[in-house]
N, C-alpha and C positions, 0 to 999 in steps of 0.2 A: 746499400753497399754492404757487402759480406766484408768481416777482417776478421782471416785465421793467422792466431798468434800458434806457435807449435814451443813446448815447455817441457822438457824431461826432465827428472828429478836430480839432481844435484846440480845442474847449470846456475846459470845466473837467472831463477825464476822470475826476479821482478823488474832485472836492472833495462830501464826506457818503456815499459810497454805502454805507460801511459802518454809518450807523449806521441805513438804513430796513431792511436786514438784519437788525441783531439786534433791534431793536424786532419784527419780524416775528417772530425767534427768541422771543423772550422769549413770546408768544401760542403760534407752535404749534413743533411738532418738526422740520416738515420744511419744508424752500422750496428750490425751484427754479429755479436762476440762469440768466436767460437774457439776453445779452447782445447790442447790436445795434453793431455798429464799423464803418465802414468800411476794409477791412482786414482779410483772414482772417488770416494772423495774428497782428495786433495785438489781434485779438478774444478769440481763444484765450488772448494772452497776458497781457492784462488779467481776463480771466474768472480764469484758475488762482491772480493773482495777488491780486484779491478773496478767491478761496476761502480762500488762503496765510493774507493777513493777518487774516481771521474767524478760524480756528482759531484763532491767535497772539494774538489779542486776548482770546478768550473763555478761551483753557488762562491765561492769567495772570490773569482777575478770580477765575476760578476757583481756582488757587492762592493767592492773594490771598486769598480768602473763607477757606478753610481755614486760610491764615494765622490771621485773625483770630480765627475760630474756635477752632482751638490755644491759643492766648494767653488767650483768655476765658475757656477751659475750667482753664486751669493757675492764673489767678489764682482764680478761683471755688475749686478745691482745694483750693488756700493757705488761703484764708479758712474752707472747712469744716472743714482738718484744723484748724486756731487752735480754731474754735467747738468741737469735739468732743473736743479736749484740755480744754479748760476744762470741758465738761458732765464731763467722764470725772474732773477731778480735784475737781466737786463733789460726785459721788458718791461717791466716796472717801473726800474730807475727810466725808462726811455719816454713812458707815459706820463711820469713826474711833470719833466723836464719838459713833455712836449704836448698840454694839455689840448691847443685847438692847432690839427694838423692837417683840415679837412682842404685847408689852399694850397698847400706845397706836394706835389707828387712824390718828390724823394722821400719826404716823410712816411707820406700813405704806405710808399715801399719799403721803407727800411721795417715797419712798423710791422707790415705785411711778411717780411721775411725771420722777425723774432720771433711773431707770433705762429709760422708756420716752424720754427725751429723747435719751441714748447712743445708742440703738438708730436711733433717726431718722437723728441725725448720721453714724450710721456707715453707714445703708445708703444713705442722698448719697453719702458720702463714697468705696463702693464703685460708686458706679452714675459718679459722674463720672471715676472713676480708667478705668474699660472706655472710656465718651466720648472720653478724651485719648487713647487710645491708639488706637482709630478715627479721629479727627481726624488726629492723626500720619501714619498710615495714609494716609489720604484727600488729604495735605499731599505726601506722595509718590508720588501715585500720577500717571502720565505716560497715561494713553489720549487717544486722539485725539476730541476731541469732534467734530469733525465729519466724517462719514459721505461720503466723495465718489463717486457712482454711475461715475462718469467722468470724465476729466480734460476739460477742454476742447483742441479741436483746429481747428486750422482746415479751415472747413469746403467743400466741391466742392459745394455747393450754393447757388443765389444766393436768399434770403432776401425779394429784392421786385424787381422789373422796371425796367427805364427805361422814361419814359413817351416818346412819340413825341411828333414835333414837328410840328405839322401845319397 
């Protein structure tokens, strides 16, 4: 996706241009900054300086996300290992209480449904514990999200004619 932004010298050079970018971003993966200034290098140095603040904008929602992420995943933890303590000390308390259960069916099944309720809680409780530590992960992690084919420069090329006066 090409995106030509068009910028004359005393307008309002910066005011929104980043956000028809990442909206652009958010649809597809790649666009194509092309900038009109008059002034090569003003052009150059407004273009690099767009690219700049994209990166910088999008590596903090993006740490940000992971933030939150992190945080959600560690309280959700909290709250499974709580539930899975309590299922693990009703089974407990239940085997105590009900040492030879091998005659009565209801028991086999009640016995049968704790013990299948531990197992749930605990394989959450191991599938968010790998998550939080991915998340962490992912909380530190510094790549550059965006991709720059080339820097901008100013350019020996003129871009549109002057028109004659006739």
């Amino acid at each position: 996706m090409k995106c030509k932004i068009c910028i004359f010298t005393g307008t309002r050079a910066e005011y929104g241009l980043l956000k028809p970018l990442i909206d652009k971003l958010k649809v597809e993966s790649f666009v194509e900054l092309q900038l009109i200034i008059s002034g090569m290098q003003l052009s150059a140095d407004v273009t690099n300086r767009i690219a700049e603040a994209l990166d910088n904008f999008i590596r903090t929602k993006r740490k940000s996300y992971s933030s939150e992420q992190r945080q959600y995943i560690e309280k959700r933890l909290g709250q499974v290992k709580d539930s899975l303590n309590y299922a693990e000390n009703r089974l407990m308390s239940f085997k105590e209480k009900n040492r030879t259960i091998s005659q009565s069916p209801a028991l086999i099944l009640e016995q049968t449904r704790l013990s299948r309720g531990v197992e749930i809680l605990n394989a959450v409780y191991l599938e968010l514990s790998k998550q939080l530590e991915l998340a962490k992960i992912d909380e530190v992690k510094d790549t550059p999200v965006i991709n720059l084919q080339e820097a901008a420069k100013d350019t020996v090329i003129k871009t549109w004619q002057k028109r004659e006066k006739g």
